[in-house]
C-alpha positions as CSV (number, residue, x, y, z in Angstrom):
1,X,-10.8,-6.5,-21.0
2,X,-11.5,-9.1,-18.1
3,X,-8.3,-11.0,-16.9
4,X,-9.2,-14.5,-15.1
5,X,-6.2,-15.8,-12.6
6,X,-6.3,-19.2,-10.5
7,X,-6.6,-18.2,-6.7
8,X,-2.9,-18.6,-6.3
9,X,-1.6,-16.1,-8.4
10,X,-4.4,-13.6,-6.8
11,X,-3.2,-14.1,-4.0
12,X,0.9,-13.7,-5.0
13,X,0.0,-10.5,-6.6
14,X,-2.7,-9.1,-3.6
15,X,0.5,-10.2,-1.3
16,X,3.0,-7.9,-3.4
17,X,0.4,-5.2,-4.0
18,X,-1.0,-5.6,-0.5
19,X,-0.9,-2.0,0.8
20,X,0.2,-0.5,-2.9
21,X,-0.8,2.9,-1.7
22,X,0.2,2.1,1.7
23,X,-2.4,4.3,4.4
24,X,-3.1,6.6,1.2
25,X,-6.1,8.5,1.0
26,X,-9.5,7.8,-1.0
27,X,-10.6,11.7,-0.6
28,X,-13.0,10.9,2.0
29,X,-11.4,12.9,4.9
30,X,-12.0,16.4,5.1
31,X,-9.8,19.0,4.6
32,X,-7.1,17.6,5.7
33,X,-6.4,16.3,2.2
34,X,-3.9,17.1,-0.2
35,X,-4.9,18.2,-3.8
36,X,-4.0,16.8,-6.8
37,X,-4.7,17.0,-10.6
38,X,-6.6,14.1,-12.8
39,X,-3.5,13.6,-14.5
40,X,-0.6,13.2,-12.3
41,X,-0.1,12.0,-8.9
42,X,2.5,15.1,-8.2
43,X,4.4,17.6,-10.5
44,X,7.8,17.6,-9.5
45,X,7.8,21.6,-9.5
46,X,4.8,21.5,-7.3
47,X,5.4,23.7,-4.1
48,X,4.4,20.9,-2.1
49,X,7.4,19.3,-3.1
50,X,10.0,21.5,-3.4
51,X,11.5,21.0,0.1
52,X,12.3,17.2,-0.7
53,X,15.2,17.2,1.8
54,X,13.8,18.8,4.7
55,X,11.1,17.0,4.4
56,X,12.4,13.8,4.5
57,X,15.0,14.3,7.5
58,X,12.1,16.7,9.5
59,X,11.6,13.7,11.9
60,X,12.4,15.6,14.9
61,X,11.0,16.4,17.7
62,X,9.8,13.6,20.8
63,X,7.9,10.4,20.2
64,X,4.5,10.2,20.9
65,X,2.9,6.8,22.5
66,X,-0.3,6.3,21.0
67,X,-3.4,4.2,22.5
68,X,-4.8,1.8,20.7
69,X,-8.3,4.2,20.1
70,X,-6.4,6.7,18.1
71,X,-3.3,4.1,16.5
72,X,-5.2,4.0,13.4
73,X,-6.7,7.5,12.9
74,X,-3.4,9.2,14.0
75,X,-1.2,6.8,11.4
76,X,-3.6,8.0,8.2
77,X,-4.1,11.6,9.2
78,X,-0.3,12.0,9.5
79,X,0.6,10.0,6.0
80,X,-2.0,12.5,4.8
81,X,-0.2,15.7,5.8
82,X,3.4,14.7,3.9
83,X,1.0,14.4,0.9
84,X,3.6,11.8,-1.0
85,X,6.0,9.0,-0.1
86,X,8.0,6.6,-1.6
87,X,8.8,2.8,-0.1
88,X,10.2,-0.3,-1.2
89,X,7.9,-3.7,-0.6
90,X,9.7,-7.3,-0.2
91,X,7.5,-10.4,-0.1
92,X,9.1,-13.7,0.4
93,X,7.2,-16.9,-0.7
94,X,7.6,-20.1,-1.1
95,X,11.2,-19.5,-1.6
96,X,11.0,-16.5,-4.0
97,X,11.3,-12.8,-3.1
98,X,9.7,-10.1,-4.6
99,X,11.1,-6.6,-4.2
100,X,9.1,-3.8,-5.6
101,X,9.6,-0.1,-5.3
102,X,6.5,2.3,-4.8
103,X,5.7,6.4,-4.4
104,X,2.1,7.4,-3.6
105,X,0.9,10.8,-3.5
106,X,-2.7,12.0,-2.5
107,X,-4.0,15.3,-4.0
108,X,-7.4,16.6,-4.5
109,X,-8.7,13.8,-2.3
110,X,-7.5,11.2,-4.7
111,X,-4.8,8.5,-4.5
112,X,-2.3,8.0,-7.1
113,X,0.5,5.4,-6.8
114,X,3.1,3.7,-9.2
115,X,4.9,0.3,-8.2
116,X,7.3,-1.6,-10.3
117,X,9.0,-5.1,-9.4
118,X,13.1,-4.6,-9.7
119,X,14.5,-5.9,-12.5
120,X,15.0,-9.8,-12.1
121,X,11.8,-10.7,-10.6
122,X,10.7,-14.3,-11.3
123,X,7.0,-12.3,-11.9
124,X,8.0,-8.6,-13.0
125,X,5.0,-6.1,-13.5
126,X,3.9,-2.9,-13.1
127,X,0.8,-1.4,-11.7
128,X,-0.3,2.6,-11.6
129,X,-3.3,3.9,-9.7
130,X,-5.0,6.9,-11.0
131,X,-8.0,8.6,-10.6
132,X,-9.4,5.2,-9.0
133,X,-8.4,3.2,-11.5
134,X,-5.6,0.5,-11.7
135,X,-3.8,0.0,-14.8
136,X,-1.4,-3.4,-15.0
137,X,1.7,-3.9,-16.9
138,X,3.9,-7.5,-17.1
139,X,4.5,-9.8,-20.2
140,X,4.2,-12.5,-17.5
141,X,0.4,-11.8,-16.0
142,X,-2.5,-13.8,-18.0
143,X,-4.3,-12.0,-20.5
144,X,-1.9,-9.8,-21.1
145,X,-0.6,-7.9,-24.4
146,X,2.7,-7.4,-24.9
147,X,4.1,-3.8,-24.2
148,X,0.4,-3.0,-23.1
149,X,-1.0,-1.9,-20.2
150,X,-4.3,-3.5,-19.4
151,X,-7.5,-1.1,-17.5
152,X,-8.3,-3.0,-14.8
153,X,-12.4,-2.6,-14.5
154,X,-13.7,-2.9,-10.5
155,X,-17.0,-3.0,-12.0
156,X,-16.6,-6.4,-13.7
157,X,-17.4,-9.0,-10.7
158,X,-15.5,-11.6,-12.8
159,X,-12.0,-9.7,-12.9
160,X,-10.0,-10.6,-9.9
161,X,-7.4,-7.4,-10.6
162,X,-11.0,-5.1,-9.6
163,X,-10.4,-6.4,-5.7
164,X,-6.8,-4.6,-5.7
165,X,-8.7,-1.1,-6.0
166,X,-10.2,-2.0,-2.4
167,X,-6.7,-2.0,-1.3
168,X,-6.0,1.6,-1.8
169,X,-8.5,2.7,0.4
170,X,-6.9,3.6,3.7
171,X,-9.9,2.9,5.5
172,X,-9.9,-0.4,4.2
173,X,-5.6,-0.9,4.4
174,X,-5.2,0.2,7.7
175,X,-8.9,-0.2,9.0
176,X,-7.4,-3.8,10.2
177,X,-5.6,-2.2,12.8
178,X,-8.9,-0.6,14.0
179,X,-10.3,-2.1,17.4
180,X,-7.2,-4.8,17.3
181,X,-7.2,-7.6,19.8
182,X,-4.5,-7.0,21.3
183,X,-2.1,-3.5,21.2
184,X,1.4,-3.3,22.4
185,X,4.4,-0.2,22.4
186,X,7.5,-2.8,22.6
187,X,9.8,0.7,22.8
188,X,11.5,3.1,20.9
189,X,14.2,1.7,17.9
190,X,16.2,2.6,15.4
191,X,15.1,1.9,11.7
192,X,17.2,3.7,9.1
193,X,18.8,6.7,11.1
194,X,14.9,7.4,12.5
195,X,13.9,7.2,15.6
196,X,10.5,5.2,16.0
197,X,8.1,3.7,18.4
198,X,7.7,-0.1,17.8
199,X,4.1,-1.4,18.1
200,X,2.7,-4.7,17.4
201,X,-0.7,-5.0,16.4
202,X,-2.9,-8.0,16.6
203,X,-6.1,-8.6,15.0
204,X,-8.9,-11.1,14.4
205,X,-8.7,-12.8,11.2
206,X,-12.4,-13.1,10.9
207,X,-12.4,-9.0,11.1
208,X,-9.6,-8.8,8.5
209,X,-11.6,-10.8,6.3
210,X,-15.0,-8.5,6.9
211,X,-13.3,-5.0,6.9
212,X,-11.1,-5.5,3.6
213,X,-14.5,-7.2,2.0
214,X,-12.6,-10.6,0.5
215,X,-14.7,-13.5,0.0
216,X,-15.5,-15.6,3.2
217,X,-14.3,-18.7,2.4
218,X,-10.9,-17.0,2.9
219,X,-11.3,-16.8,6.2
220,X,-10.7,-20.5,6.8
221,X,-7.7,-20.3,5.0
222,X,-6.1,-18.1,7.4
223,X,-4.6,-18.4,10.9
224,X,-7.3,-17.2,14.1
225,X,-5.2,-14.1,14.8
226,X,-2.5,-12.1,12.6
227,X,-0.2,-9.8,14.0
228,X,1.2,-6.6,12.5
229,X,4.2,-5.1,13.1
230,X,4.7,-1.4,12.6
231,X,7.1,1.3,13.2
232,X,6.0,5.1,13.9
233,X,8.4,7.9,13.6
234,X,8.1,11.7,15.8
235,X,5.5,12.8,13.1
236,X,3.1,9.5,14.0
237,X,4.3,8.7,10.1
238,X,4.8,4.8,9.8
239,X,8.4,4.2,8.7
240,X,8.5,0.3,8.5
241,X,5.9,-2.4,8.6
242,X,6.2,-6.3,8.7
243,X,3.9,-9.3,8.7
244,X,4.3,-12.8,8.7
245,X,1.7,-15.1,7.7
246,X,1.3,-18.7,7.6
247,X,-1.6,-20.3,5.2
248,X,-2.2,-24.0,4.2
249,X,1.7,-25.1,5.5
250,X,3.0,-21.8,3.2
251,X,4.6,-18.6,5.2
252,X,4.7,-15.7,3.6
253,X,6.7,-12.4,5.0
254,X,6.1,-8.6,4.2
255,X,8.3,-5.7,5.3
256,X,7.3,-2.3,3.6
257,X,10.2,0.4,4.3
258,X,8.2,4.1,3.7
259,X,10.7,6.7,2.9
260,X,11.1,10.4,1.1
261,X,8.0,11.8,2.8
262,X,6.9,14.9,1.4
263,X,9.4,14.7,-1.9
264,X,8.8,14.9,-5.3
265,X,6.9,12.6,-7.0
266,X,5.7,11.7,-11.3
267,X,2.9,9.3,-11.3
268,X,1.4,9.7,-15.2
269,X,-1.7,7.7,-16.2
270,X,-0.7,5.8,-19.2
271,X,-1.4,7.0,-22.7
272,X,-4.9,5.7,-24.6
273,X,-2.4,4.5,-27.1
274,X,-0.3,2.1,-24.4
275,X,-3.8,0.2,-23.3
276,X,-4.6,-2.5,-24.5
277,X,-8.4,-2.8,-25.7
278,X,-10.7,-6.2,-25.9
């Protein structure tokens, strides 16, 4: 089923979806990746995850400053290790926020990820990632059936949804960090109890454009320069990230808080039954 949007409400939902799987894996590293089955993103009686706590609070041990060269290779690698987090994303846009809550695991050298909108949301949806493949939920979203999910198909060059799946490739989400203009450690901070290194990262928007492969008429849309900011905890894990943005007179802010690294997590691919079909 191919769903059509105007450019606007690509852009709100590439904004809220925008790093979906945050710096998860597309099984391209080496052994370094975590396993996991075709099914589910994580069992929650998988071994991996039994030691939910420790996991979570095992952010001892000394920050480490990290040079621009390795920022982005360090970042992925260690998100890669913990094998699953969860996070909450808020977008504010032209006067509405969006708050949506996420996990992500990455197993068998494939992403899985589940994100849902709280309840309230002006535009409520819900969007799984399984087995490279993006499944959408929301009454709200055009084309859409009622109580169905619809299979997004990244095939299909005239279904906007199939430029999300780009998204969930690290090397694409973080790759904009990659070679950045301009690199700074502003110091060591506090963001929920952790200890983290603040760094600001700045990068050409021409780049941004090239490396996440969006159109390039987007490109003149955008500021010259856009500027990341990201904390890092003891484990080189990212912990918070914001972004501002301003585009055509309209600023748009992002903060995703990553959290419960290494826990339990339930991603299910929905049931043949629960798709819609064209």
């Amino acid at each position: 089923m191919s769903i059509k949007l105007p450019r606007t409400a690509i852009a709100a939902v590439l904004a809220s979806t925008l790093l979906l799987a945050g710096c998860s894996d597309d099984g391209d590293k080496d052994d370094k990746d975590s396993k996991q089955s075709s099914s589910q993103a994580a069992d929650p009686s998988d071994d991996a995850s039994t030691d939910s706590d420790e996991e979570t609070e095992s952010t001892g041990g000394e920050l480490t400053e990290l040079e621009a060269g390795e920022f982005y290779e360090t970042v992925i690698d260690a998100q890669i290790a913990a094998e699953t987090f969860k996070g909450t994303t808020t977008t504010t846009a032209a006067g509405q926020t969006i708050t949506m809550n996420m996990e992500a695991s990455y197993k068998d050298g494939k992403t899985a990820s589940h994100v849902t909108t709280e309840p309230g949301a002006a535009q409520a949806f819900e969007a799984v990632l399984i087995d490279g493949v993006m499944y959408l939920k929301g009454d709200g979203l055009p084309g859409a059936t009622a109580g169905k999910w619809q299979k997004i198909d990244s095939s299909d060059p005239n279904n906007p949804f199939g430029q999300l799946l780009e998204f969930s490739d690290p090397k694409k989400s973080l790759s904009i960090m990659e070679d950045p203009k301009k690199f700074e450690l502003v110091g060591e901070e506090d963001v929920d109890g952790v200890a983290a290194n603040h760094y600001v990262v700045t990068i050409d928007s021409a780049s941004y454009v090239e490396k996440l492969g969006l159109p390039a008429e987007i490109k003149d849309l955008m500021p010259p320069e856009l500027t990341y900011d990201m904390w890092v905890d003891a484990e080189n894990r990212p912990v918070k990230m914001t972004q501002e943005i301003t585009i055509q007179g309209q600023k748009t802010s992002t903060e995703i808080l990553y959290s419960d690294y290494g826990t339990a997590v339930d991603i299910q691919e929905p049931a043949a039954s629960e798709v819609a079909t064209s």
